[in-house]
mmCIF file as Biopython writes it, N, C-alpha, C and O atoms, coordinates in Angstrom:
data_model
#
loop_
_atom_site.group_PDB
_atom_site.id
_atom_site.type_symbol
_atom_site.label_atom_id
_atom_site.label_alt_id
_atom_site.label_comp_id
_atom_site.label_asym_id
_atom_site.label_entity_id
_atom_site.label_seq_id
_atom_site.pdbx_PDB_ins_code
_atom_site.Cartn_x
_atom_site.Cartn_y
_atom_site.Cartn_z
_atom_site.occupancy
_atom_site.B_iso_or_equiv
_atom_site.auth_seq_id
_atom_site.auth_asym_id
_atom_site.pdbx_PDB_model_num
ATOM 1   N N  . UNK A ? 1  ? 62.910 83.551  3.395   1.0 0.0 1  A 1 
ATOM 2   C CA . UNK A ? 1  ? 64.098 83.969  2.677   1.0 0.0 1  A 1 
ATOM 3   C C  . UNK A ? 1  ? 64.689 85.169  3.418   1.0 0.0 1  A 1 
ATOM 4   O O  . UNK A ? 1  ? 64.297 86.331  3.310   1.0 0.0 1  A 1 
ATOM 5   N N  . UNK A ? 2  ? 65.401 84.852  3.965   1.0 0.0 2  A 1 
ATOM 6   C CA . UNK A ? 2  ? 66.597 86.164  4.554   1.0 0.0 2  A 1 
ATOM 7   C C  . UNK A ? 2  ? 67.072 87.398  3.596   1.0 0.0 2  A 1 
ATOM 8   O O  . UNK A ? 2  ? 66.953 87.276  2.377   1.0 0.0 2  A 1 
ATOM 9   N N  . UNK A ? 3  ? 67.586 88.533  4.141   1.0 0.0 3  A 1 
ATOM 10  C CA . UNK A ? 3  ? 67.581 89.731  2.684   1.0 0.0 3  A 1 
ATOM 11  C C  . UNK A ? 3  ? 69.484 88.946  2.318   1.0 0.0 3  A 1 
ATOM 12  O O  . UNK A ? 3  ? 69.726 89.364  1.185   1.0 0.0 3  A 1 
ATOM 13  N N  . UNK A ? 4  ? 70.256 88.417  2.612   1.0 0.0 4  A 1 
ATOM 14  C CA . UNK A ? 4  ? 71.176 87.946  1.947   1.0 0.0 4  A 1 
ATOM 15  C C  . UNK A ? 4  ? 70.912 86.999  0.704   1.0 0.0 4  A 1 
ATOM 16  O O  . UNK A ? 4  ? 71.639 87.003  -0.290  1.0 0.0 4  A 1 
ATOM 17  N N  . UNK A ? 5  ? 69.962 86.304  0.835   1.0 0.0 5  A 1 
ATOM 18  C CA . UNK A ? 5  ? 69.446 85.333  -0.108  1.0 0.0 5  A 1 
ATOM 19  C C  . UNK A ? 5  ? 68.594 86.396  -1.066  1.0 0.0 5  A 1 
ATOM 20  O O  . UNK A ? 5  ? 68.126 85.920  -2.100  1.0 0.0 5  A 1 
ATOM 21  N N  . UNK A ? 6  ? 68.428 87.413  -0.865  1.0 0.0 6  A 1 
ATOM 22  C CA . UNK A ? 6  ? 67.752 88.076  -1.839  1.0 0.0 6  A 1 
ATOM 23  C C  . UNK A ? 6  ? 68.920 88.940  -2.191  1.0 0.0 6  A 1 
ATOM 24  O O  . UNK A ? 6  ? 68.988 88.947  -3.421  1.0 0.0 6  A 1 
ATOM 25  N N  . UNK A ? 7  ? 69.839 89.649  -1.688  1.0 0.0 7  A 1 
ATOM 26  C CA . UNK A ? 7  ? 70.482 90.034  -2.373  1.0 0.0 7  A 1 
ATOM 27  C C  . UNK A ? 7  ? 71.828 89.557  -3.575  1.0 0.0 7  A 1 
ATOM 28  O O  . UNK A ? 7  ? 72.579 90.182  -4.324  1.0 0.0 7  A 1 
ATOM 29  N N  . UNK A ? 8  ? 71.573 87.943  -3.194  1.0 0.0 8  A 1 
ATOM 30  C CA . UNK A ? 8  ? 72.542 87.149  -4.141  1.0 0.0 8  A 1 
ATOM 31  C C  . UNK A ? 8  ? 71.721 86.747  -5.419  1.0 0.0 8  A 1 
ATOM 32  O O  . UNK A ? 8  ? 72.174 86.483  -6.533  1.0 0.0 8  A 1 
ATOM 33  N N  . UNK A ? 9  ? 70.056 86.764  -4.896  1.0 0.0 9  A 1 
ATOM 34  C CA . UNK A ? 9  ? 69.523 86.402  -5.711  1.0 0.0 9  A 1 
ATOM 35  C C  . UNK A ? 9  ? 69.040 87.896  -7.201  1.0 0.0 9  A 1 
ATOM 36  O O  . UNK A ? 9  ? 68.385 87.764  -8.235  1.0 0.0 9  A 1 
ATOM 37  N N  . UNK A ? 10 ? 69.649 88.991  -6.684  1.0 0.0 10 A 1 
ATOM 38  C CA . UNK A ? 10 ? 69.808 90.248  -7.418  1.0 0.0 10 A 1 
ATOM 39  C C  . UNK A ? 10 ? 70.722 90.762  -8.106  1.0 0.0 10 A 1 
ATOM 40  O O  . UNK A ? 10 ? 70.871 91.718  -8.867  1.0 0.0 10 A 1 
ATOM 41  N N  . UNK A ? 11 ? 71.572 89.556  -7.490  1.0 0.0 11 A 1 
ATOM 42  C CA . UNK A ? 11 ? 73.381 89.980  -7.790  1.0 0.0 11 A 1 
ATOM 43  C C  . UNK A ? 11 ? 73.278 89.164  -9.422  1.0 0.0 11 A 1 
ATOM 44  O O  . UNK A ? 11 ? 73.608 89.676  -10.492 1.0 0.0 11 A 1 
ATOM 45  N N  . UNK A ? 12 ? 72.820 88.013  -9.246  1.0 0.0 12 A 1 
ATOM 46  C CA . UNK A ? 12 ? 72.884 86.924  -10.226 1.0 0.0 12 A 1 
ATOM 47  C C  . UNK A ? 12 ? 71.890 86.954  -11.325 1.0 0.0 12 A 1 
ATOM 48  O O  . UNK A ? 12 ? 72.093 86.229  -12.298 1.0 0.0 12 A 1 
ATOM 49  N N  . UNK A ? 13 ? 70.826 87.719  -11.282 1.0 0.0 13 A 1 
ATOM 50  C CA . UNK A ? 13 ? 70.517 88.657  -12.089 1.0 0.0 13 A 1 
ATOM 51  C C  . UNK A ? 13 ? 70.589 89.320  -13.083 1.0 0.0 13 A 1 
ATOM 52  O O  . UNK A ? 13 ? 70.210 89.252  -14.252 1.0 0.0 13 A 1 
ATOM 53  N N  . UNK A ? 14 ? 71.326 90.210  -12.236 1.0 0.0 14 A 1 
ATOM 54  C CA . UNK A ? 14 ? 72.020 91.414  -13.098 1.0 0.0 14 A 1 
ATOM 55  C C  . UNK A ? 14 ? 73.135 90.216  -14.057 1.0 0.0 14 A 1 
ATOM 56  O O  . UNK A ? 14 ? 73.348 90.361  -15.261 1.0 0.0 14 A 1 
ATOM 57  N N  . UNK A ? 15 ? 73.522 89.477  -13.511 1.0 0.0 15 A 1 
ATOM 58  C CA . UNK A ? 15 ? 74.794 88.750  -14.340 1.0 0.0 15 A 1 
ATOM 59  C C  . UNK A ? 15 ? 74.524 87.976  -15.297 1.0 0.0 15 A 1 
ATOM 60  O O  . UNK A ? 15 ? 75.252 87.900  -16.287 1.0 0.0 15 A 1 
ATOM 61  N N  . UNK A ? 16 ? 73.291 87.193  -15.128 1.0 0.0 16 A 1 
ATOM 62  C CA . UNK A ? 16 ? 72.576 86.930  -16.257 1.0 0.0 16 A 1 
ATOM 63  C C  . UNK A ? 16 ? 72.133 87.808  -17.184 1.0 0.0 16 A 1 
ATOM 64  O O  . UNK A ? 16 ? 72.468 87.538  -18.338 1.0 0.0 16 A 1 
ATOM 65  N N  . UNK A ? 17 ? 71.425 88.860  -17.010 1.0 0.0 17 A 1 
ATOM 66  C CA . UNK A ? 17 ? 70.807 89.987  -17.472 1.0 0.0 17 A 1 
ATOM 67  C C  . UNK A ? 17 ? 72.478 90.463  -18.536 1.0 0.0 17 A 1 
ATOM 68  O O  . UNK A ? 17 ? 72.451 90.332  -19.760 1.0 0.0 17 A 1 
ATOM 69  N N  . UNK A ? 18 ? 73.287 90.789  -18.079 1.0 0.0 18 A 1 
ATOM 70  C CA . UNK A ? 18 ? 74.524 91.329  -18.759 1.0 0.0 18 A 1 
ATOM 71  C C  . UNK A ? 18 ? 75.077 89.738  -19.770 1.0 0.0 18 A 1 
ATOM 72  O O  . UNK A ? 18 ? 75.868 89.591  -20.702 1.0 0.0 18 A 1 
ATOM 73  N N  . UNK A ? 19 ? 74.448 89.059  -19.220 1.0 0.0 19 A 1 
ATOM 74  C CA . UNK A ? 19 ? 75.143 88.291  -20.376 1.0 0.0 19 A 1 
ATOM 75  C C  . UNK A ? 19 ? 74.730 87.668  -21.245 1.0 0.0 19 A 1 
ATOM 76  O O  . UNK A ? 19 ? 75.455 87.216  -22.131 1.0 0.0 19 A 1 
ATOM 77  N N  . UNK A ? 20 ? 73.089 87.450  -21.176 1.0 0.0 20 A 1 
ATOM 78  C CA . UNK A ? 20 ? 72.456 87.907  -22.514 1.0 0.0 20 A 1 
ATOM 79  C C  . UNK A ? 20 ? 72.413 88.986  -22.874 1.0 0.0 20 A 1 
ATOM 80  O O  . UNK A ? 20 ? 72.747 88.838  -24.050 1.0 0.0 20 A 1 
ATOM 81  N N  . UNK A ? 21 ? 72.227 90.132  -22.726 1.0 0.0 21 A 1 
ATOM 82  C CA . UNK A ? 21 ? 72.642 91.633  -23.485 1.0 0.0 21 A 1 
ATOM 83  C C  . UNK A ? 21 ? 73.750 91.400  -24.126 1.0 0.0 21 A 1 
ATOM 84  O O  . UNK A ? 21 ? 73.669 91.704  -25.316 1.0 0.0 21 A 1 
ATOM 85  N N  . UNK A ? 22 ? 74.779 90.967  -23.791 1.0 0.0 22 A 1 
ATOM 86  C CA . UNK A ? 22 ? 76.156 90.706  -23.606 1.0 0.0 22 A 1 
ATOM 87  C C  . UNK A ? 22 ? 76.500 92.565  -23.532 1.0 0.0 22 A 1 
ATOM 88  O O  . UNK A ? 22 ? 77.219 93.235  -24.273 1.0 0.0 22 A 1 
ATOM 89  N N  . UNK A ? 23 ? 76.054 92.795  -22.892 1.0 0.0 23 A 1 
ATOM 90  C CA . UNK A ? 23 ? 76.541 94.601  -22.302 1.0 0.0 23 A 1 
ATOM 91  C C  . UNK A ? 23 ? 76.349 94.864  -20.670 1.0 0.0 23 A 1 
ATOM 92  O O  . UNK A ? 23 ? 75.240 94.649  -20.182 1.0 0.0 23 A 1 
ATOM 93  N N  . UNK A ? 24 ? 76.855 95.081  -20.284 1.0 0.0 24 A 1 
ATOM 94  C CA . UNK A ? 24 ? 77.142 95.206  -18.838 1.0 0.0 24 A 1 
ATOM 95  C C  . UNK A ? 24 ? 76.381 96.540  -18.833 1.0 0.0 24 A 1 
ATOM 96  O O  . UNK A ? 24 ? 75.205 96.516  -18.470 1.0 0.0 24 A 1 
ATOM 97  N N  . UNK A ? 25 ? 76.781 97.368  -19.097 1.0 0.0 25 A 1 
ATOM 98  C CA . UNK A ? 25 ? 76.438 98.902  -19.226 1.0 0.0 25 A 1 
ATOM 99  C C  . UNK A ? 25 ? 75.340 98.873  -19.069 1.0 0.0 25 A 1 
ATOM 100 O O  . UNK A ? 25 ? 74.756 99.267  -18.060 1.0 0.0 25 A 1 
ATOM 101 N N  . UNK A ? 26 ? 74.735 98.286  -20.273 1.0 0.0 26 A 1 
ATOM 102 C CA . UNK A ? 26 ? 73.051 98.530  -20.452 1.0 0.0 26 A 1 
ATOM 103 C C  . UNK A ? 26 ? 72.295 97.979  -19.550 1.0 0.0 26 A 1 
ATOM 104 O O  . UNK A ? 26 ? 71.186 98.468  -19.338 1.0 0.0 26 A 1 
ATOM 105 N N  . UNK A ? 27 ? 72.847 96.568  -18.657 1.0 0.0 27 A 1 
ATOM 106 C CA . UNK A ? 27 ? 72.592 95.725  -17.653 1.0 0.0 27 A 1 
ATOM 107 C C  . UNK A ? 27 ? 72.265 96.334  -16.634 1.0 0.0 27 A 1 
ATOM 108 O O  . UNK A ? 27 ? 71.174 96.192  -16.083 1.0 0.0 27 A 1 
ATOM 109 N N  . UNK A ? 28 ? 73.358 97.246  -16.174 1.0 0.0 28 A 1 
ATOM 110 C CA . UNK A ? 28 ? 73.408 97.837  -15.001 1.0 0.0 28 A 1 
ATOM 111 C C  . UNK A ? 28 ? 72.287 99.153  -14.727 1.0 0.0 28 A 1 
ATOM 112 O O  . UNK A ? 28 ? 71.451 99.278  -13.833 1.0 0.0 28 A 1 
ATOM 113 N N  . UNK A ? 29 ? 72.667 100.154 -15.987 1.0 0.0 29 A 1 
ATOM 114 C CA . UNK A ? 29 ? 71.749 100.654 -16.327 1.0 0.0 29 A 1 
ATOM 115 C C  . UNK A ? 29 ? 69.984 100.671 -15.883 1.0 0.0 29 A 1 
ATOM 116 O O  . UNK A ? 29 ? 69.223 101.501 -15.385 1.0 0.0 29 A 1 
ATOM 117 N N  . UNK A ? 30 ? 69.865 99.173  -16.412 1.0 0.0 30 A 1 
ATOM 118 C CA . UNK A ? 30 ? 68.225 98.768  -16.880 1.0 0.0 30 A 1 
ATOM 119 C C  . UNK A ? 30 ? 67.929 98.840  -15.619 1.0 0.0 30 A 1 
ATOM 120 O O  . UNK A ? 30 ? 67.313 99.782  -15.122 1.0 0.0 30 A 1 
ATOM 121 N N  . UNK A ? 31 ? 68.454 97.592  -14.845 1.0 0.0 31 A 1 
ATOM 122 C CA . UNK A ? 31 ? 68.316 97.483  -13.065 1.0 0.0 31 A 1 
ATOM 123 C C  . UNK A ? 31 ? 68.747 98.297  -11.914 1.0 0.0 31 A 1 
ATOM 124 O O  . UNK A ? 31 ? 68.547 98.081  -10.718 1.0 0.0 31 A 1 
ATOM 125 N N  . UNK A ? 32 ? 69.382 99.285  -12.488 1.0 0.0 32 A 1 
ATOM 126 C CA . UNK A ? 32 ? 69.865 100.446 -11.322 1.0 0.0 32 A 1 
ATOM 127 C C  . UNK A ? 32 ? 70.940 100.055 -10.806 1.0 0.0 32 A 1 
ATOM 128 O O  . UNK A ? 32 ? 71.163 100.527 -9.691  1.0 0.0 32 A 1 
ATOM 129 N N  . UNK A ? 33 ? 71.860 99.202  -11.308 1.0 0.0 33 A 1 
ATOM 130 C CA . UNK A ? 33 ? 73.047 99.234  -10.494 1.0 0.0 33 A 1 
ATOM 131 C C  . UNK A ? 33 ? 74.637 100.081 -11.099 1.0 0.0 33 A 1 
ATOM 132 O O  . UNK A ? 33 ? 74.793 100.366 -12.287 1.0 0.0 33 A 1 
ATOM 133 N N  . UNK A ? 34 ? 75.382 100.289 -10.330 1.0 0.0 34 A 1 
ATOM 134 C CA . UNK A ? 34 ? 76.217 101.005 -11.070 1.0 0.0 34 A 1 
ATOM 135 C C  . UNK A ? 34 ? 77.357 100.254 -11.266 1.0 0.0 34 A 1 
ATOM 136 O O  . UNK A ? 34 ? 77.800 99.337  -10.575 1.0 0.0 34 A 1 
ATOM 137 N N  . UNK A ? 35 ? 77.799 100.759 -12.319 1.0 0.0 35 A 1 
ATOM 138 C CA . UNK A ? 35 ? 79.220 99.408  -13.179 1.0 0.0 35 A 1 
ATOM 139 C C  . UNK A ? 35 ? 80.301 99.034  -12.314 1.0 0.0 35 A 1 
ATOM 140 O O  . UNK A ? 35 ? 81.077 98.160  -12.700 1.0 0.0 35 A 1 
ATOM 141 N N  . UNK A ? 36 ? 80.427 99.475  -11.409 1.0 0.0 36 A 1 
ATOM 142 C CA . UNK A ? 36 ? 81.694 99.835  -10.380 1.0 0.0 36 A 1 
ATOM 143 C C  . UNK A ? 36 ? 80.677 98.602  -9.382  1.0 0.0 36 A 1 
ATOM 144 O O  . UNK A ? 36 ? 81.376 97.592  -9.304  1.0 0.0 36 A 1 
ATOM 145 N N  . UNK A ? 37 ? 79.731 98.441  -8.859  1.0 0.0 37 A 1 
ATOM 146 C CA . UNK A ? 37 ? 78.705 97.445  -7.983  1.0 0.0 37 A 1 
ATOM 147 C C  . UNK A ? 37 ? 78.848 96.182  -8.820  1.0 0.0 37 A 1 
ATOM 148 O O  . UNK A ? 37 ? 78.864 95.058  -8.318  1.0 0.0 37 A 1 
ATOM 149 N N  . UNK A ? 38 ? 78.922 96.358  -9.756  1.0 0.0 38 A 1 
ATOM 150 C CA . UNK A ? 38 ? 78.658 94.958  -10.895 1.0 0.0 38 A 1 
ATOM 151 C C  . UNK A ? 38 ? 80.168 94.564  -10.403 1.0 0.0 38 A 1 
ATOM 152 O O  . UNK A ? 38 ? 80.356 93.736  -9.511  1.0 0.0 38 A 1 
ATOM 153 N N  . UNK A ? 39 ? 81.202 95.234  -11.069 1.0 0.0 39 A 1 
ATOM 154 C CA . UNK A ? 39 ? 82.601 94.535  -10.678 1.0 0.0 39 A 1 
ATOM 155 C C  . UNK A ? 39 ? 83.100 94.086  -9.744  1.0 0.0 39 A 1 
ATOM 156 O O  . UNK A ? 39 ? 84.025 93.286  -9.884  1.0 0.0 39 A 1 
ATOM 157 N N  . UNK A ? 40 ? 82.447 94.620  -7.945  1.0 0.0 40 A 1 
ATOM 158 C CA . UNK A ? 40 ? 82.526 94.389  -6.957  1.0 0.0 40 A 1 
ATOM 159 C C  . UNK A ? 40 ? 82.045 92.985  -6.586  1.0 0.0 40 A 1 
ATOM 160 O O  . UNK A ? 40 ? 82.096 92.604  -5.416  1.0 0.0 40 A 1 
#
């Protein structure tokens, strides 16, 4: 696995993760990413 395939596989994640929370905030939060990275 190449680090691109891991980083899509972190991206999608978090997007799952926010959408059962259904909170982005808390999403980003939990996993260390910042809300401004999520929207990107």
């Amino acid at each position: 696995m190449n680090s691109e395939t891991k980083l899509i596989k972190n991206k999608l994640g978090l997007l799952k993760l926010a959408e059962e929370l259904g909170n982005v905030s808390q999403a980003c939060k939990y996993l260390g990413y910042s809300r401004d990275t999520f929207y990107r």
